[in-house]
C-alpha positions in Angstrom: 61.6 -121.6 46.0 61.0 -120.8 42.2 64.1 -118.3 42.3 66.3 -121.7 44.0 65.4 -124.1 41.1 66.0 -121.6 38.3 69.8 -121.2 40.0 70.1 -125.0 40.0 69.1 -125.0 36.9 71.4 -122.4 35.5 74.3 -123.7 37.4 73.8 -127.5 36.1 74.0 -125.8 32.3 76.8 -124.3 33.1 78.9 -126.9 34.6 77.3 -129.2 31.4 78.9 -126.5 28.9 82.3 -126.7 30.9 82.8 -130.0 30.6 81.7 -130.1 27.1 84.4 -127.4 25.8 87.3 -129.2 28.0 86.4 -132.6 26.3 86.6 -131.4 22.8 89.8 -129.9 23.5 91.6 -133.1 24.9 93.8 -134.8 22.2 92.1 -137.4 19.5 93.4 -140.6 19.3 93.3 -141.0 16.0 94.1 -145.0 16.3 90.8 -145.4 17.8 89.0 -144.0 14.6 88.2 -146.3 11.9 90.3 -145.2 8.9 87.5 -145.2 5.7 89.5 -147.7 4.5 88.6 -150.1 7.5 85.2 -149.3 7.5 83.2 -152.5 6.3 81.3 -151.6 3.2 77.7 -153.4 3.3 76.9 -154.7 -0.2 74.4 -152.7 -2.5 71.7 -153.5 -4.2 71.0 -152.2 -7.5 67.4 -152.9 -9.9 67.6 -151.9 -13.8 65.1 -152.6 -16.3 63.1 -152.4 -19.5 59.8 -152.8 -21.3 59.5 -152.5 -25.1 56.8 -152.8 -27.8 57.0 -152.2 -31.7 54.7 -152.4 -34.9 56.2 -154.2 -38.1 54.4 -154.0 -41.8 56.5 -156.5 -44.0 55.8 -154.9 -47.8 55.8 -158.3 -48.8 53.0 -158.7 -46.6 53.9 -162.7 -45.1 56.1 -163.1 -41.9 57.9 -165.6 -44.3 60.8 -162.8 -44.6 61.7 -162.8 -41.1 65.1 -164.6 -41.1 66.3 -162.8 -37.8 65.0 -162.9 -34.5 62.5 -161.2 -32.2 60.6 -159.2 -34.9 59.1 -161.9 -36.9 55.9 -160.4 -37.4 53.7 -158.2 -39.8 51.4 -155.8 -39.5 51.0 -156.3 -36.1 51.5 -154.5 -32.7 53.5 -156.7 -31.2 55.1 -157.1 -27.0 59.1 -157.6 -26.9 59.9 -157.7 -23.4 59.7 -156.5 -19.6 62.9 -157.1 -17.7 63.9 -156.7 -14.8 67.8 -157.3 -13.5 68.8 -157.3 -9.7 72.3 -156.9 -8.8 73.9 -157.5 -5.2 77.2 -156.7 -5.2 79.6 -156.8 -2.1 83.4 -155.9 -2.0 84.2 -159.6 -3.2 81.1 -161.3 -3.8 78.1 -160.4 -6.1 75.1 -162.2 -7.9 73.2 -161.1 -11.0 69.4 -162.3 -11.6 68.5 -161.2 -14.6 64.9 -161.5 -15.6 62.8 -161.3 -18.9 59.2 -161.7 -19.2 57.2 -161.8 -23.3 58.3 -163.3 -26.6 61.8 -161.6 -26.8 62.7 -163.2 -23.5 61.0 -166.9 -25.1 62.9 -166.6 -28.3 65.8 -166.1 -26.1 65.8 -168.9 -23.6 64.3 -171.3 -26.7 65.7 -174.5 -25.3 64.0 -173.5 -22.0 60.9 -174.8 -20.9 58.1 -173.0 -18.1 59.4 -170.4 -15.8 63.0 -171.1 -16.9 62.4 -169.3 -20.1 62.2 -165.9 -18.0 65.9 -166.5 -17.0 68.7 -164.3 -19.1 71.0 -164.5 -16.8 71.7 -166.1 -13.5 75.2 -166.1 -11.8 77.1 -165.3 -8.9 80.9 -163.8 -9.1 84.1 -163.9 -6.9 86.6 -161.0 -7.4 89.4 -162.2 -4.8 91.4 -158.9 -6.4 90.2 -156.3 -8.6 92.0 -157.9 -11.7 90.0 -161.3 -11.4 87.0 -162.3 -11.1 85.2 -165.8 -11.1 81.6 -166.0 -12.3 79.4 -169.9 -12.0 76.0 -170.1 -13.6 74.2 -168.6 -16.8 75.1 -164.9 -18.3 74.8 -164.0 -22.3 77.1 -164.4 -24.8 80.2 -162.7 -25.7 80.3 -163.5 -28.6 79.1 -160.3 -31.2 78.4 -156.4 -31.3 74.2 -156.6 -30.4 72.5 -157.4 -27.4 69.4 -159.1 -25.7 68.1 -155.8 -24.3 66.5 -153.4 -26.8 67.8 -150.5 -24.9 71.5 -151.6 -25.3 71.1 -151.2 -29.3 70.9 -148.8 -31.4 68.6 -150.7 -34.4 65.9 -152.5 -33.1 65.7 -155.8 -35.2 68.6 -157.9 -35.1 71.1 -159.1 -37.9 71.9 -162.3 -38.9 75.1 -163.0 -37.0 73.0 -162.4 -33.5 70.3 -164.5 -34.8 72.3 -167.7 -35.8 74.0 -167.3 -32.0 75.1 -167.6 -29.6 72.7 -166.3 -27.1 73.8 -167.5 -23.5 76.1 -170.1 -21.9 75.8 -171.7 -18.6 79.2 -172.5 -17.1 82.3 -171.1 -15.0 84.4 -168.6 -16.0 87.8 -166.9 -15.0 88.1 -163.2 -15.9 91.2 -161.5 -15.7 92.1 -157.1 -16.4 95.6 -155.5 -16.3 95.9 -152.4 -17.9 94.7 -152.3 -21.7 94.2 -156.4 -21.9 92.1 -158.1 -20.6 91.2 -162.2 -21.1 88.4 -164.5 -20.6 88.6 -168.4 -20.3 85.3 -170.8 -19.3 83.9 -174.2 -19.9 80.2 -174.3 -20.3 76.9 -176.1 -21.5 76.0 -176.5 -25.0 75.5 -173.2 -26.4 72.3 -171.8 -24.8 71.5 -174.8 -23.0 71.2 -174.3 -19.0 70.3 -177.4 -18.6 72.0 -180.3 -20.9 69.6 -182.5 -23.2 69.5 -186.5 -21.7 72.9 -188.2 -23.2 74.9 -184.9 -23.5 75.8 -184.3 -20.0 79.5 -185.2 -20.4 80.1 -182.8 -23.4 81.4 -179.2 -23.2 82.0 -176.2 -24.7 85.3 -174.2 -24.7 85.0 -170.0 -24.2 88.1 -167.6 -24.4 88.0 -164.0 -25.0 90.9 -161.9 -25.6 90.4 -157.4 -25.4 92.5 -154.8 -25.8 91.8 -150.9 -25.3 94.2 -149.1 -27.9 93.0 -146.0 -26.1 90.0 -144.7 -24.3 88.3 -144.7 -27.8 88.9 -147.7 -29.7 88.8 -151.1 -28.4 89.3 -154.7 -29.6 87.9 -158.1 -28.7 88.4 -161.6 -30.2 86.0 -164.4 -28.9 85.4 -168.1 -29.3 83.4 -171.1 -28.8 83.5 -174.3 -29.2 82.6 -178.0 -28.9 80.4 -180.5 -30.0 76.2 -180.1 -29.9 73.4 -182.2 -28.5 73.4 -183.5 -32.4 77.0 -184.6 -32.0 78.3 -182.3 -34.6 81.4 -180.1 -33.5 81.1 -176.3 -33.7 83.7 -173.9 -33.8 83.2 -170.1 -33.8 85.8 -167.1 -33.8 84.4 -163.7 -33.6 85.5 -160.4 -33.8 84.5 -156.9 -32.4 85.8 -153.3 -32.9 84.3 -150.4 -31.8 85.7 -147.0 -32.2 84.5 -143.1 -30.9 85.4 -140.8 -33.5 83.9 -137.7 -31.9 81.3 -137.0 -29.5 78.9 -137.2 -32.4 80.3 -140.1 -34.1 81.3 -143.4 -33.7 81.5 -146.9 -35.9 81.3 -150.8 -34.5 82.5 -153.4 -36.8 82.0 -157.5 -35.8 82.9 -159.9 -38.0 81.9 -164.3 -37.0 82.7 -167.4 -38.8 81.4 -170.9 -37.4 83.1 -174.3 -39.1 80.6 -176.8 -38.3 81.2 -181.0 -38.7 78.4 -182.8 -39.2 78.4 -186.8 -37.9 77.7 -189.4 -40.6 77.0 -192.2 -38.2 81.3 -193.3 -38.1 83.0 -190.2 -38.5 82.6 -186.2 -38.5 82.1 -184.9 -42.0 84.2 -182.5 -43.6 83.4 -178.7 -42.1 80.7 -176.7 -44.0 81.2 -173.0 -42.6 79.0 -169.3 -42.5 80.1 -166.4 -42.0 79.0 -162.9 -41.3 80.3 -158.9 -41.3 78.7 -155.9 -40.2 79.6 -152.3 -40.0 77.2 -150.0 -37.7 77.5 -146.2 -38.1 76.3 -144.4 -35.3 75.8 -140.5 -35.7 74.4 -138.3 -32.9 73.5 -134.8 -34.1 71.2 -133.8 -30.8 71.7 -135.1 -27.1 68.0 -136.4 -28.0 68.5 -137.5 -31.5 70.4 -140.2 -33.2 70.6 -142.2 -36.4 72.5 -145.7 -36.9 73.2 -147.2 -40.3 74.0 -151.1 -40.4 75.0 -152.5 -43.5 75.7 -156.7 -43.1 76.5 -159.2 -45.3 75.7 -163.0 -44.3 76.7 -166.0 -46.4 74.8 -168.9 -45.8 75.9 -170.8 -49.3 76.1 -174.2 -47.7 72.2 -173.4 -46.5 72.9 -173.8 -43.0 71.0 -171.5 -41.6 68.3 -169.8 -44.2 67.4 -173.0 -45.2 65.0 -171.7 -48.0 67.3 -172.5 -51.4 68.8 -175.9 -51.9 72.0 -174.2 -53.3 72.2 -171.6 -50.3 72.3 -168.1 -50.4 74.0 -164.9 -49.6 72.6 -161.8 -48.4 73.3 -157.9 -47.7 70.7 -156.5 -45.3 71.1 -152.8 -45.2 69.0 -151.0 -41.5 68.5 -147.5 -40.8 67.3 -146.8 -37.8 66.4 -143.4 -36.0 66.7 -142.5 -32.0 64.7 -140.4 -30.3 65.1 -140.0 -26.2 63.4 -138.2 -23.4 65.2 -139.4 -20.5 64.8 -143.3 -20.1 62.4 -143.2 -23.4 63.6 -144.2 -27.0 61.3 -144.0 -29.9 62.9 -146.3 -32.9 61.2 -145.7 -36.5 63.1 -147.9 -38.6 63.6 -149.0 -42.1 65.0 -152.6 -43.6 66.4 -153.6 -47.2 67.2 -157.3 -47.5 69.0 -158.2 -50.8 70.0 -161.7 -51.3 71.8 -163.3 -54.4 69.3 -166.1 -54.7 65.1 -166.7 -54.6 65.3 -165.9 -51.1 62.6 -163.9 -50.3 58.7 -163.4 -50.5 56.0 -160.6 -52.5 52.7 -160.1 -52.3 51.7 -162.5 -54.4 53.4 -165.3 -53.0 56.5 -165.3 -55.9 59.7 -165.3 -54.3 62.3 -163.0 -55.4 65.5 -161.3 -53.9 64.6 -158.6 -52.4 62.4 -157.6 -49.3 61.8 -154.5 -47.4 59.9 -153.7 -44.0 59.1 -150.4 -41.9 58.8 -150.5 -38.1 58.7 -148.5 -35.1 59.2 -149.4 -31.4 58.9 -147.6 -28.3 61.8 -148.5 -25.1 61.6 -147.6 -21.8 64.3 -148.4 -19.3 65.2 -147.4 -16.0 
């Protein structure tokens, strides 16, 4: 009995062997097989983030020199930011919720109230080919060289063209890449509104960016904005960016802004009063783990639209050196500041002004 099941057994392995080797030798309809091409691709889901703290000692020893954002502090350990960014992107379709939680995210989202504050960015896009793409809701600027997230610089303060804005818009844009140029065209919100202040909700602002890759190493953008604030004076801001990789240890960024502003008088828009801004960043990489960036600015503010601290305005050259070093997703920023400026712009110890001020800080960023 045993010796009759082990032959049934045998015999049903080999007639499951047989038919195995004669159906991998019958022709493949190859029709019948989903090219790669036609296989649907299911939409991916991608989380980035960052957290940063730093320590700031002003030599003047007052916060009263802190003309630029997100490090107006002194002697003080202070909390930037944690952010987090979730990106679901499909074949056509994607959306981007970028979050920010402390007082970099705050300062950012300033016309913001409650949990809208944590809100950089907000959007969803539609690519209908891969040379446009249509995006509707609230994204940052593209207007200058720096950025919101600390990881995305090289210094860690900020100058005075990314200060005085803009930060974000909240709008629809068309985006469109061929080659080496590319273009950008939107209408939005008041400048870093997301939602529009009671009475203003029929005005707009006008975006348009225009880029053009000279070569895999240097790159060109023009940007503007325009159109008339909450305060009903009319803004308009052209901006330029150049960035260009000189080796694999060295590269420079150059952006240079101007914003013509007319002020309302109660019957007609004022003549325009203008500032203006230019910065050069060197950025010089000796070490996969070590780097150095020198920013030298200059900002004129001699209509005192911005500074706000001498009657007659001022201008001033802020020189920033700033150091890198990285352990994987880690960046340790010691950093030194020189502000000069040509007027009583600034603050000492003993409460004099004077045109000079200086600071020391360090910060630590993590992203991932």
């Amino acid at each position: 009995m045993l010796q009759k099941k082990i032959l049934v057994a045998v015999m049903g392995l080999l007639s499951a062997t047989f038919v195995q080797s004669q159906t991998a030798s019958l022709p493949v309809d190859s029709s019948a097989v989903p090219s790669p091409e036609e296989e649907k691709k299911e939409p991916v889901l991608t989380i980035t983030g960052s957290v940063d703290g730093y320590y700031k000692y002003d030599f003047g020893k007052t916060t009263a020199n802190s003309f630029t954002s997100f490090t107006q502090t002194h002697n003080s350990f202070s909390l930037g930011m944690a952010s987090l960014k979730f990106e679901h992107k499909g074949e056509k379709v994607s959306a981007v919720a970028d979050l920010g939680f402390g007082p970099r995210a705050k300062s950012f989202a300033y016309t913001d109230d409650g949990i809208t504050q944590a809100i950089k960015q907000l959007y969803v896009s539609y690519s209908p080919t891969d040379w446009l793409k249509f995006s509707l809701g609230t994204w940052g600027t593209h207007v200058g060289y720096e950025l919101l997230d600390p990881q995305l610089n090289r210094n860690y303060s900020m100058s005075y063209m990314f200060t005085n804005g803009p930060f974000s818009h909240t709008g629809f844009k068309a985006e469109v890449s061929k080659g080496k140029h590319g273009a950008m065209l939107g209408i939005a919100n008041a400048t870093d509104y997301r939602i529009p202040p009671d009475g203003y909700i029929n005005k707009k602002f006008l975006l348009a960016q225009y880029s053009f890759a000279a070569s895999d190493n240097v790159k060109f953008f023009v940007n503007y904005v325009g159109g008339q604030n909450p305060d009903t004076s009319k803004t308009n801001q052209f901006d330029a960016v150049i960035t260009a990789k000189i080796s694999d240890k060295f590269n420079i960024g150059y952006n240079g802004t101007i914003n013509s502003t007319q002020f309302w008088d109660g019957t007609k828009n004022t003549e325009s009063l203008a500032w203006w801004g230019s910065a050069l960043y060197l950025n010089f990489d000796p070490k996969p783990w070590f780097g150095l960036t020198l920013r030298g600015e200059y900002f004129s503010d001699k209509n005192n639209l911005k500074i706000a601290v001498n009657p007659d305005g001022c201008n001033i050259f802020a020189t920033t050196l700033s150091a890198n070093f990285k352990s994987g997703g880690f960046t340790f920023i010691p950093e030194f500041r020189l502000d000069n400026s040509n007027k009583d712009t600034f603050v000492d110890k003993d409460g004099m002004y004077k045109k000079a001020a200086a600071n020391f800080l360090f910060a630590a960023v993590y992203s991932f």
